[in-house]
C-alpha positions in Angstrom: 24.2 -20.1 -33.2 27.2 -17.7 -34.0 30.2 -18.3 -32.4 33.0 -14.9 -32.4 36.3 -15.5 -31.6 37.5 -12.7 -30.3 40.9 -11.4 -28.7 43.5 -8.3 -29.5 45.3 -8.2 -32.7 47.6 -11.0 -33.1 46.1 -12.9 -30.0 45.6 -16.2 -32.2 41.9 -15.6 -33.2 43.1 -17.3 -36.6 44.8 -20.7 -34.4 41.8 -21.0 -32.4 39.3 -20.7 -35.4 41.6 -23.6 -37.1 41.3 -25.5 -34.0 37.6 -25.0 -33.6 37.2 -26.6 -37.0 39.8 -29.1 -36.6 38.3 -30.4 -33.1 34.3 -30.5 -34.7 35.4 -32.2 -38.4 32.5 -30.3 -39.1 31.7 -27.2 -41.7 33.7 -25.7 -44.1 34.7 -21.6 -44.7 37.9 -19.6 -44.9 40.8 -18.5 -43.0 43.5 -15.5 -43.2 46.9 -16.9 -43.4 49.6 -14.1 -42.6 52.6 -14.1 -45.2 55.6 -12.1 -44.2 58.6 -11.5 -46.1 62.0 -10.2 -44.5 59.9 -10.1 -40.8 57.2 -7.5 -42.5 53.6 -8.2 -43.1 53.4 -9.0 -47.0 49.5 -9.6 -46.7 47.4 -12.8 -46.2 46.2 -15.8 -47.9 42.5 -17.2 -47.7 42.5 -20.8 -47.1 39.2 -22.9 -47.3 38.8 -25.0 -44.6 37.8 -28.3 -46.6 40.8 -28.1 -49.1 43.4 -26.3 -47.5 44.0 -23.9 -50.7 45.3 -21.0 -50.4 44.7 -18.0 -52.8 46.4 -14.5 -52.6 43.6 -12.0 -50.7 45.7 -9.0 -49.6 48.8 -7.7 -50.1 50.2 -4.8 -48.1 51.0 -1.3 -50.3 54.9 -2.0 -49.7 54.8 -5.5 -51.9 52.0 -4.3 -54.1 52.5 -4.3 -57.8 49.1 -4.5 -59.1 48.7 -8.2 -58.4 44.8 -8.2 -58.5 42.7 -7.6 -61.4 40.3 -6.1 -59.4 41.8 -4.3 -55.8 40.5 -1.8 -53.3 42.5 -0.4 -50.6 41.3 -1.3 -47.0 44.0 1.0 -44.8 47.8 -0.1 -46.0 46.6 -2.9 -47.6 45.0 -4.4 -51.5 42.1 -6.5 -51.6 41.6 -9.0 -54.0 38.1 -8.5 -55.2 37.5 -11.6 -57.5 38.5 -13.5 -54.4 35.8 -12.0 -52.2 33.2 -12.6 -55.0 34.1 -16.5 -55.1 34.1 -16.8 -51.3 30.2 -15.3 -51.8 30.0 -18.1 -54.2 31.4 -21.1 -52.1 29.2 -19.4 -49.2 25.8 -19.9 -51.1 26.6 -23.4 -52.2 27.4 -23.9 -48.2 24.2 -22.4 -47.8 22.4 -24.6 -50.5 24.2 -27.6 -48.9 23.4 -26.7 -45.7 27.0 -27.2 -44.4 27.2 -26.0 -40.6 29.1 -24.3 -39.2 30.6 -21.8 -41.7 33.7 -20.1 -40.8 34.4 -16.7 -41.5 37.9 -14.9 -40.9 38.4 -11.6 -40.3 35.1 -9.6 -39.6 35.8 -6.0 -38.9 35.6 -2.4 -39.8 35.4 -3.4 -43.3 32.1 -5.0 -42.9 30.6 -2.6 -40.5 31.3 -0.2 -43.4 29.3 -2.3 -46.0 32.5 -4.2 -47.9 34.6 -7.2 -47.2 32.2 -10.3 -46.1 29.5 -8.3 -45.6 26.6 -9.7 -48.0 28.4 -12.9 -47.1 27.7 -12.5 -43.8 23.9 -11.1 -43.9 23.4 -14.2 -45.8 24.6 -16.8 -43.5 22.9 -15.4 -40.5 20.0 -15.1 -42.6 20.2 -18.7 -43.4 20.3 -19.9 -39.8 23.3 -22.0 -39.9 25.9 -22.0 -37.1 28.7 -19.6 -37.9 32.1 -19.4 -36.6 33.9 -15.6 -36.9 36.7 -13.9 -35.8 36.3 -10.7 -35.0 39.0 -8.5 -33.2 37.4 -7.8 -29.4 37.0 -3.7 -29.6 34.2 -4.5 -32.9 32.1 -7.7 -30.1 29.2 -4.9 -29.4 30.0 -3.2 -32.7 29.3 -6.7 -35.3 27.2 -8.2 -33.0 24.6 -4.9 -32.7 25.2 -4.1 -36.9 24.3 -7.3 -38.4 21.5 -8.0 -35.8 23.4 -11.6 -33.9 20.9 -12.8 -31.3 22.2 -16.3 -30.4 25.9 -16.1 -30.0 28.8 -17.1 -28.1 32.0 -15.6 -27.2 35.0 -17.9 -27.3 38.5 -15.9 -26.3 41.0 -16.8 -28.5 44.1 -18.6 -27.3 47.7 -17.8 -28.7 49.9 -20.9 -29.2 53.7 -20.5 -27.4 
């Protein structure tokens, strides 16, 4: 089963994924933490779920000062390729371990375009475990028809006041 949390941009799709794995005690992935600096976006942190650790994963063209040893561009902001290639390595011992469910956060135009989680994600589905995602509510119908998801719910994410 794949669950999507889904709402508009800055709807709490990230709060409610947190909750979700908070309330099950169950499964293990990542999260994007927003950073900001001086009330701007300074890019996000990827936390794992099981450790809370947080690792730099993008940094918005403003702050950037070559801060990755390997970076593409994805609109204003640089991704942290070494990151993405050790989340594909934490997601395969998941998979190996058959941890359930596995939390992804954010799938988007990045994926649908072939880059971000995307062999991540083929892989999990392919593996049948239960995945949690967020993905932004204009890409539902978009993700959902791209990587094939059968079996899935929609859960709306819930901002905290």
């Amino acid at each position: 089963m794949v669950t999507i949390v889904t709402g508009k941009i800055d709807s709490g799709k990230t709060t409610t994924l947190l909750k979700h794995h908070e309330v099950t005690l169950s499964g293990d992935g990542f999260v994007a933490i927003k950073k900001t600096q001086d009330k701007n976006i300074y890019g996000f942190n990827l936390m794992r779920l099981s450790n809370k650790n947080e690792l730099l994963w993008m940094v918005h063209q403003q702050y950037y000062h070559e801060d990755f040893k390997r970076a593409a561009k994805f609109g204003p902001y640089y991704l942290n390729l070494d990151l993405l290639g050790l989340v594909e390595i934490v997601a395969d011992e998941l998979i190996a371990s058959r941890i359930s469910p596995i939390y992804l956060d954010e799938v988007g135009v990045l994926e649908l375009n072939g880059g971000g989680y995307h062999n991540t994600l083929k892989k999990i589905i392919e593996s049948g475990l239960d995945l949690v995602i967020a993905v932004r509510e204009d890409l539902v119908q978009p993700v959902v028809k791209y990587f094939a998801i059968q079996d899935y719910e929609l859960l709306i994410a819930q901002k905290e006041v």
